[in-house]
C-alpha positions in Angstrom: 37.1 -30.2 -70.6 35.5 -26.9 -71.1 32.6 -27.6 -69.3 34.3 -29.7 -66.4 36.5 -25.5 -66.1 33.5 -24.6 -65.8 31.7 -26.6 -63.3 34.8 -26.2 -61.1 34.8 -22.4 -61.2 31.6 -22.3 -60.3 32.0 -24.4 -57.5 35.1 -22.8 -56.4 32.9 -19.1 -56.4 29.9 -21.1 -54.7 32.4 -22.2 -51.9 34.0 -19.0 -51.5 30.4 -17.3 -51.3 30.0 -19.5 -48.2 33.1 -19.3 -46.5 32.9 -15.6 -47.0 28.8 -16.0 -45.7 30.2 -17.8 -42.5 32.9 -15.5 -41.6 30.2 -13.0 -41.3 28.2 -14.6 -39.8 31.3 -15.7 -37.3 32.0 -12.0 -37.3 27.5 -10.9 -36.8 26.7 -13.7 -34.4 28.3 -12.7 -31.5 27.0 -9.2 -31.2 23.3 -10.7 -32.3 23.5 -12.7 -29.9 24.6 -10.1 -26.7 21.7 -8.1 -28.4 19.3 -10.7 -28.0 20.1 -12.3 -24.3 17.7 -11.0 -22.6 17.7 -8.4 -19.6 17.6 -9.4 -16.0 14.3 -10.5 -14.8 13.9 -8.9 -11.3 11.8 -10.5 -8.3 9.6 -8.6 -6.3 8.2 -10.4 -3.2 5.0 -8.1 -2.7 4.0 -8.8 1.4 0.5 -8.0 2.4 -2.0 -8.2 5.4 -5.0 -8.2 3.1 -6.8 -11.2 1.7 -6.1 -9.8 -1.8 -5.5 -6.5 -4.1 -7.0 -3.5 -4.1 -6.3 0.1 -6.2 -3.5 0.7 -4.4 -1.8 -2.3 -5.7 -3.0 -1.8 -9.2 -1.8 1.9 -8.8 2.0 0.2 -7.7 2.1 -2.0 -10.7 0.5 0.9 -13.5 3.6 3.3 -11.6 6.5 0.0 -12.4 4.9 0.3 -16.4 6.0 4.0 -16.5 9.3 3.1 -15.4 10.1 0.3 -17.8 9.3 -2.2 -15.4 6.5 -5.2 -17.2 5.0 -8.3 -15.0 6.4 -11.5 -16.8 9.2 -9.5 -19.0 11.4 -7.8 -16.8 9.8 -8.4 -13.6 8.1 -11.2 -11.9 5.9 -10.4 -8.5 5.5 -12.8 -6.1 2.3 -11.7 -4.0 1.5 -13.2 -0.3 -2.0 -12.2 1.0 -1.5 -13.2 4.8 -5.6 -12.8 4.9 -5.4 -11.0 8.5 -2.8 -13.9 10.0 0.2 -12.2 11.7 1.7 -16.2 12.0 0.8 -16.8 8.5 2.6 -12.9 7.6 5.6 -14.3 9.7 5.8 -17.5 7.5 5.4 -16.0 4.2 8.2 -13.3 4.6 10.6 -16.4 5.0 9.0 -17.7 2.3 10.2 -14.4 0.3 13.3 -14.3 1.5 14.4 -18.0 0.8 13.2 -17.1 -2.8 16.0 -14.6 -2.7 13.7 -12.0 -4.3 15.6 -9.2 -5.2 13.2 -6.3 -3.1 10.3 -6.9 -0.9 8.0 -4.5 -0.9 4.9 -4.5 2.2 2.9 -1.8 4.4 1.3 -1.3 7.3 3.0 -1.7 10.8 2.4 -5.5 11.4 4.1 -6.8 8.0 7.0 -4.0 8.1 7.9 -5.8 10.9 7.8 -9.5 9.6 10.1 -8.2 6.3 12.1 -7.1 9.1 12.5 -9.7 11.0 12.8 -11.9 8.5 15.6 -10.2 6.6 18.5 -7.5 7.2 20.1 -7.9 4.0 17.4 -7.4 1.5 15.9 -4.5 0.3 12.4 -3.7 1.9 10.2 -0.9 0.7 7.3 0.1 2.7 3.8 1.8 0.8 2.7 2.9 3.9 3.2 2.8 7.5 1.8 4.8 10.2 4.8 6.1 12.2 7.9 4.0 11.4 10.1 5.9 14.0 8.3 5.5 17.1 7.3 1.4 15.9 11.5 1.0 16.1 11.7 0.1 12.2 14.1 3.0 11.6 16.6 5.2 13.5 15.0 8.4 11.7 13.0 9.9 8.4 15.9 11.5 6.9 18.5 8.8 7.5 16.2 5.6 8.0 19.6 3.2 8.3 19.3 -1.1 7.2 17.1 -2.4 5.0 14.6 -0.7 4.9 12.9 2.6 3.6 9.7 4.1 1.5 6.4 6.3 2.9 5.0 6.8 6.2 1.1 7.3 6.1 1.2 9.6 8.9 -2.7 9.6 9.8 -2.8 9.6 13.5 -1.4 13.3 13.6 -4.9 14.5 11.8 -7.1 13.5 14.9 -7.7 16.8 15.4 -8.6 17.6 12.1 -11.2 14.6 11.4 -12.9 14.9 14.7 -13.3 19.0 13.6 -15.0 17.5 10.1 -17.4 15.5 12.4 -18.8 19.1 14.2 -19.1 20.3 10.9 -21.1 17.7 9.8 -22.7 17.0 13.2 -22.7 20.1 14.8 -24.3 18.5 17.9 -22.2 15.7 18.4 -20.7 14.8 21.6 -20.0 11.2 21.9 -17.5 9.8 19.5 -16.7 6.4 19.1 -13.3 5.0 17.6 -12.9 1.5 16.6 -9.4 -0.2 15.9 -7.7 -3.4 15.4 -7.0 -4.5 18.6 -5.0 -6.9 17.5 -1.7 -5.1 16.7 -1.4 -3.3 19.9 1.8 -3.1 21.9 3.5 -0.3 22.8 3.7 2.7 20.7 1.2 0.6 18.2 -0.5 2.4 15.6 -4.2 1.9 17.1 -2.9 3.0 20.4 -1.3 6.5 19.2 -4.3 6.8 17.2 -6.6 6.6 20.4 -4.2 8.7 22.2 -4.5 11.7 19.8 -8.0 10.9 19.2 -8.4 11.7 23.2 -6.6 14.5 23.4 -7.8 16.3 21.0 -11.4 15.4 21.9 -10.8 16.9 25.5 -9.7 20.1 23.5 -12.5 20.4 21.5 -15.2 18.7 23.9 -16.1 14.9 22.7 -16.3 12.4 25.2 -14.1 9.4 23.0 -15.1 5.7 23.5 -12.5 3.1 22.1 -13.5 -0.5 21.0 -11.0 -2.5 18.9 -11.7 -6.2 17.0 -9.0 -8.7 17.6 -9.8 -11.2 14.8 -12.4 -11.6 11.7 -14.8 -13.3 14.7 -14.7 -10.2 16.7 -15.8 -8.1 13.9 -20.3 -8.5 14.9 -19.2 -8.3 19.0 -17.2 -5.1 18.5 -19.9 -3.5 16.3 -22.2 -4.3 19.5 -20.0 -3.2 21.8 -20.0 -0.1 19.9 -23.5 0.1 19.8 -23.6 0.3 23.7 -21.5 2.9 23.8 -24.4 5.2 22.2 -21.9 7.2 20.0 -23.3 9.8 17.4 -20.4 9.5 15.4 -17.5 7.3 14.3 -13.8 7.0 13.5 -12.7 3.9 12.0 -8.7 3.4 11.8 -7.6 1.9 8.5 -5.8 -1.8 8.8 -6.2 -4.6 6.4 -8.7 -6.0 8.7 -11.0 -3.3 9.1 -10.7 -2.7 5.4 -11.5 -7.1 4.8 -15.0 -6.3 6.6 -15.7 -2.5 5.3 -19.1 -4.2 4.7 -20.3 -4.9 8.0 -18.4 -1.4 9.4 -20.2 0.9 6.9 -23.9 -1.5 7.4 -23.7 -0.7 11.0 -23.3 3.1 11.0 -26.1 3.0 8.1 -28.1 1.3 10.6 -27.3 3.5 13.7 -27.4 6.8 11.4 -23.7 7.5 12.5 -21.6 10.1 10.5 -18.6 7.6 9.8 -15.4 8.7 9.1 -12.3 7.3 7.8 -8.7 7.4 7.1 -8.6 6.4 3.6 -11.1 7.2 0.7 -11.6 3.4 -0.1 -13.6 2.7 2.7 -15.8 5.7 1.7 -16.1 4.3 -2.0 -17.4 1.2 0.1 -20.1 3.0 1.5 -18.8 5.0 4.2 -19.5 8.6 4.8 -16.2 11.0 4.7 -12.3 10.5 4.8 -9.6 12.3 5.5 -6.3 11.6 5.0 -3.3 10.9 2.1 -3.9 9.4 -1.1 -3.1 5.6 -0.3 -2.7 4.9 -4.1 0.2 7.6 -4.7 1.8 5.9 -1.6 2.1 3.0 -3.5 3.1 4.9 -6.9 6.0 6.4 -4.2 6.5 2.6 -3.3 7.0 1.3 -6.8 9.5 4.7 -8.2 11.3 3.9 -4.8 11.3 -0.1 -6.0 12.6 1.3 -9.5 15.5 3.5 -8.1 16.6 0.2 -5.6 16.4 -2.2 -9.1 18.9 0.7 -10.9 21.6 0.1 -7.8 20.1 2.7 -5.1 20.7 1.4 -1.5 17.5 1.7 0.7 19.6 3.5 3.6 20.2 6.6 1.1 16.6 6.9 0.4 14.6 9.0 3.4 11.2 7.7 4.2 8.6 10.1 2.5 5.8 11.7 4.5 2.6 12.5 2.8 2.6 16.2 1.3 -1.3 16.1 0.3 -4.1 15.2 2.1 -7.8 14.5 0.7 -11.4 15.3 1.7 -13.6 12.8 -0.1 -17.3 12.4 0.9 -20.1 10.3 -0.2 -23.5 11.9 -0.8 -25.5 8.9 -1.0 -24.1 7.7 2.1 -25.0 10.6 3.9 -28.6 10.3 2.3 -29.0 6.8 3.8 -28.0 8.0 7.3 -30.3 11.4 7.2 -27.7 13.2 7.4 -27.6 17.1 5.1 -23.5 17.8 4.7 -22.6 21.1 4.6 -22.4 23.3 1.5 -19.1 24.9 2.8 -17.7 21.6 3.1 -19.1 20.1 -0.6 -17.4 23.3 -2.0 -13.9 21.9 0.4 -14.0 18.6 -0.9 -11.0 17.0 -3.3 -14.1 14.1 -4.0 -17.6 13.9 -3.8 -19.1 10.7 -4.4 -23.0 10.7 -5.9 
């Protein structure tokens, strides 16, 4: 009997020990389990021109890291390289917006448009855009209205300035030669006010400008020949995801015809090219992701104005300017923000 007192008080104490154990556990469960759900995974439709990354897209994705924001944790991307087809940029926008991603973030003129078109209701950031006012994507800077907002590139205004760089290089150059993407023009296009300024100021400061733009990736060898003809003794090459897709056959040709080359954006001049001057592309896109950040925390795209750039770079290339015979400057080493050896 003493033993069987025993067995059932022990029993008894095991069962309370685990009806106690549960109601803990009843009581601990539910706030484990609100710790542990995770947080929302956001989807970033990332609409491009190109036929693939570059630094400035790395740059975007290092700037979401700072701000809590990890590929595959908290975030997923969803990238669309439209590889130079404005049908194919058309289709992959409604592609992103039938995905319901949550921002779509794009740049340059062409694919600003397509998110535009495709969409009035979700977010759109742009990295970079040449003038975003006069292309009718938004009613102003400050107050940029819809769906869309993020950073103007701005480069057209600094024709002035880069055809000064080319005297100072080339003191006896005359004949400059611009080359475009043809492509994208319409009124109040990008290439066009870029040729416009490029004009003026070169009847101010007395070059004779020559304009030949590419339409596709087939034009590229006929436009280089065309701008052959043209004689130039230096050359202005506007940034656009197609010019930047065949930066190779661009920087061979003004190797071959000795041409001071310049450019909008230093990545052409890490390709090869001679001198740039103009923002920092890859803080554009660091803008374009804390932008992206600030829209993912509840921010609505119509209070954010679209940022200008505040800083613009020299960068040169020494070894370029070796292959073309050309001796730059010492005044304009000691200028430089980058000199490539």
């Amino acid at each position: 009997m003493a033993r069987e007192r025993i067995h059932d008080s022990v029993v008894a104490c095991s069962r309370r020990r685990f009806i106690c154990a549960a109601a803990a556990a009843a009581v601990v469960a539910p706030a484990l389990g609100l710790a542990q759900l995770p947080k929302k995974v956001f989807r970033i439709g990332y609409l491009n021109l190109r036929s693939g990354p570059n630094s400035s897209d790395e740059a975007f994705i290092q700037r979401l890291r700072e701000l809590g924001y990890e590929v595959d944790r908290n975030i997923i991307m969803e990238y669309r390289w439209a590889d130079n087809d404005l049908a194919r940029l058309e289709q992959q926008a409604d592609e992103l917006v039938r995905l319901n991603v949550d921002v779509i973030v794009t740049a340059v003129t062409p694919a600003v448009q397509a998110a535009k078109k495709a969409t009035s209701t979700i977010p759109i950031v742009m990295a970079a855009a040449a003038d975003p006012v006069s292309a009718g994507l938004i009613t102003s800077l400050a107050h940029p209205g819809g769906n869309l907002t993020g950073f103007s590139f701005l480069t057209n205004d600094l024709a002035a300035k880069r055809l000064q760089l080319l005297r100072e290089i080339v003191p006896g150059a005359a004949r400059v030669a611009v080359l475009t993407w043809g492509a994208v023009q319409g009124s109040g296009s990008p290439s066009e006010q870029l040729v416009a300024q490029t004009v003026a100021a070169g009847q101010q400061l007395g070059f004779e400008i020559s304009h030949v733009s590419i339409g596709d990736s087939a034009d590229v060898s006929i436009a280089l020949e065309a701008m052959a003809r043209t004689r130039p003794q230096a050359l202005i090459v506007q940034v656009s995801s197609l010019t930047y897709e065949h930066r190779g056959a661009i920087v061979d040709a003004a190797r071959r015809m000795h041409l001071p080359d310049m450019y909008e954006t230093r990545l052409m001049v890490e390709a090869g090219g001679l001198v740039s001057y103009g923002p920092d592309v890859d803080e554009l896109y660091r803008g374009a992701a804390t932008y992206v950040g600030k829209i993912l925390r509840g921010a609505r795209p119509d209070d954010l104005p679209v940022e200008q750039p505040t800083k613009f770079e020299l960068v040169l290339n020494l070894e370029a300017a070796k292959s073309r015979g050309i001796a730059i400057p010492p005044t304009l080493l000691r200028r430089a923000d980058k000199v490539i050896r």
